[in-house]
C-alpha positions in Angstrom: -10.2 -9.6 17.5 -6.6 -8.1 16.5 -3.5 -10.0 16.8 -0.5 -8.7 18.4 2.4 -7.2 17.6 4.7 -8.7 19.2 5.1 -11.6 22.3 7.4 -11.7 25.4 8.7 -15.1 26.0 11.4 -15.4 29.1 12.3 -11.5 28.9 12.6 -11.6 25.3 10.7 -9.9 22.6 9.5 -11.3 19.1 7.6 -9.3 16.6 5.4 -10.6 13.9 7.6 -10.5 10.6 4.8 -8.3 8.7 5.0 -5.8 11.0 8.9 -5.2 10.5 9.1 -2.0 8.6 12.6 -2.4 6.5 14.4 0.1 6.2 15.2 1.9 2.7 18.4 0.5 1.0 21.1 2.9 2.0 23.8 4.4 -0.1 27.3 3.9 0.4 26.3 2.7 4.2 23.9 6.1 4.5 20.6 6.3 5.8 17.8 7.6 3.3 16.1 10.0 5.7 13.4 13.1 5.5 14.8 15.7 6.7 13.0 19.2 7.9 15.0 22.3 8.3 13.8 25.6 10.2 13.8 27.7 6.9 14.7 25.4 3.9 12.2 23.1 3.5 11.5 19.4 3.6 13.9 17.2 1.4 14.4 13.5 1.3 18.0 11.8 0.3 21.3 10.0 2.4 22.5 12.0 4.9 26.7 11.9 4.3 27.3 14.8 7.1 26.1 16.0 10.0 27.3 18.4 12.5 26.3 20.8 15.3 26.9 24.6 14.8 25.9 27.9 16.4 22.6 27.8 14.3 22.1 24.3 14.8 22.5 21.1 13.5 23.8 21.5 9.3 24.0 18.3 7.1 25.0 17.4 3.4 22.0 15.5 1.5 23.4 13.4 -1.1 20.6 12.6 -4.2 18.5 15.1 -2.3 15.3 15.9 -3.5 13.5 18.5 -1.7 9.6 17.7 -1.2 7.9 21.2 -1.7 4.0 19.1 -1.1 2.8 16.3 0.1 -0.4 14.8 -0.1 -1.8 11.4 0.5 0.1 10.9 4.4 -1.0 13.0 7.6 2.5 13.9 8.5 5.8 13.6 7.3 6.4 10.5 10.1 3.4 9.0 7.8 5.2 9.7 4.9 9.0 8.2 6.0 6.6 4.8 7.2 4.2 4.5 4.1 4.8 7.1 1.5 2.2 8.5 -0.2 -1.1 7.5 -1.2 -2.0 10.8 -3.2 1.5 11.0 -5.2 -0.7 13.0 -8.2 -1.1 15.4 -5.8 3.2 15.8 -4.7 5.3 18.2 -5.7 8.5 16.6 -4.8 11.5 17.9 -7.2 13.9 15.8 -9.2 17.5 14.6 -7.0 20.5 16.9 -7.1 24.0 15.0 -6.6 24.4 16.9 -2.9 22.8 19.8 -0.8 23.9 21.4 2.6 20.6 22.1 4.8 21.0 23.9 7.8 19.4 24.4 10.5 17.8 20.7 10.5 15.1 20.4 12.9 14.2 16.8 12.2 15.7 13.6 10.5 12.9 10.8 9.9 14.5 7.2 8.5 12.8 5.9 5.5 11.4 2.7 4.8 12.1 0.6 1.9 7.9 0.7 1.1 7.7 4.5 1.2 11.0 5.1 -0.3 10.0 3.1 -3.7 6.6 5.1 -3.6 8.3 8.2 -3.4 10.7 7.6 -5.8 7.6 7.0 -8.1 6.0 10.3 -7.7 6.3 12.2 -10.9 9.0 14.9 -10.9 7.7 17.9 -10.3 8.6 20.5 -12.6 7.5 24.5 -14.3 
């Protein structure tokens, strides 16, 4: 039998400490996020700006890496929850101080678990 998640006691809520996923340390009070764009790929960093335009929504990645492969996680939702469990298989680029991405289709917060195993895939490099 599985235990649960989480218990309602008078209208309130209370979830099982080990199944609170923290979030990644932030950065100067930024979120470390994946982030998919339309045409530019998938990166992972700290989001410092966002804004809608015409084309859509741009931002500025700061220590953006941009994550050209993934194995080792099903979907990128997978891979913002529990990283990777393939990281010989990644091709996930070294950081760049900041990056504008446009056209951002999706923005996935990072949790402190897949964040450190991300930041342990080997740089990929020709």
């Amino acid at each position: 039998m599985s235990k649960p998640d989480s218990l309602m006691i008078d209208e309130v809520r209370y979830v099982r400490a080990d199944c609170v996923q923290e979030k990644a340390p932030s950065l100067a009070g930024m979120e470390r996020c994946i982030v998919r764009s339309y045409g530019a790929g998938v990166f992972i960093g700290y989001v410092s700006e966002k804004k809608a335009e015409l084309n859509g929504v741009n931002i500025t990645l700061l220590k953006a890496k941009r994550i050209h492969y993934w194995s080792g996680a099903c979907s990128l939702t997978q891979l913002a929850l529990d990283g990777t469990k393939d990281g010989g298989n990644c091709r996930i680029t070294d950081a760049i101080d900041s990056q504008f991405i446009a056209n951002v289709i999706e923005i996935i917060p990072v949790t402190a678990k897949a964040s450190k195993i991300i930041d342990e895939v080997k740089i990929w490099q020709q």
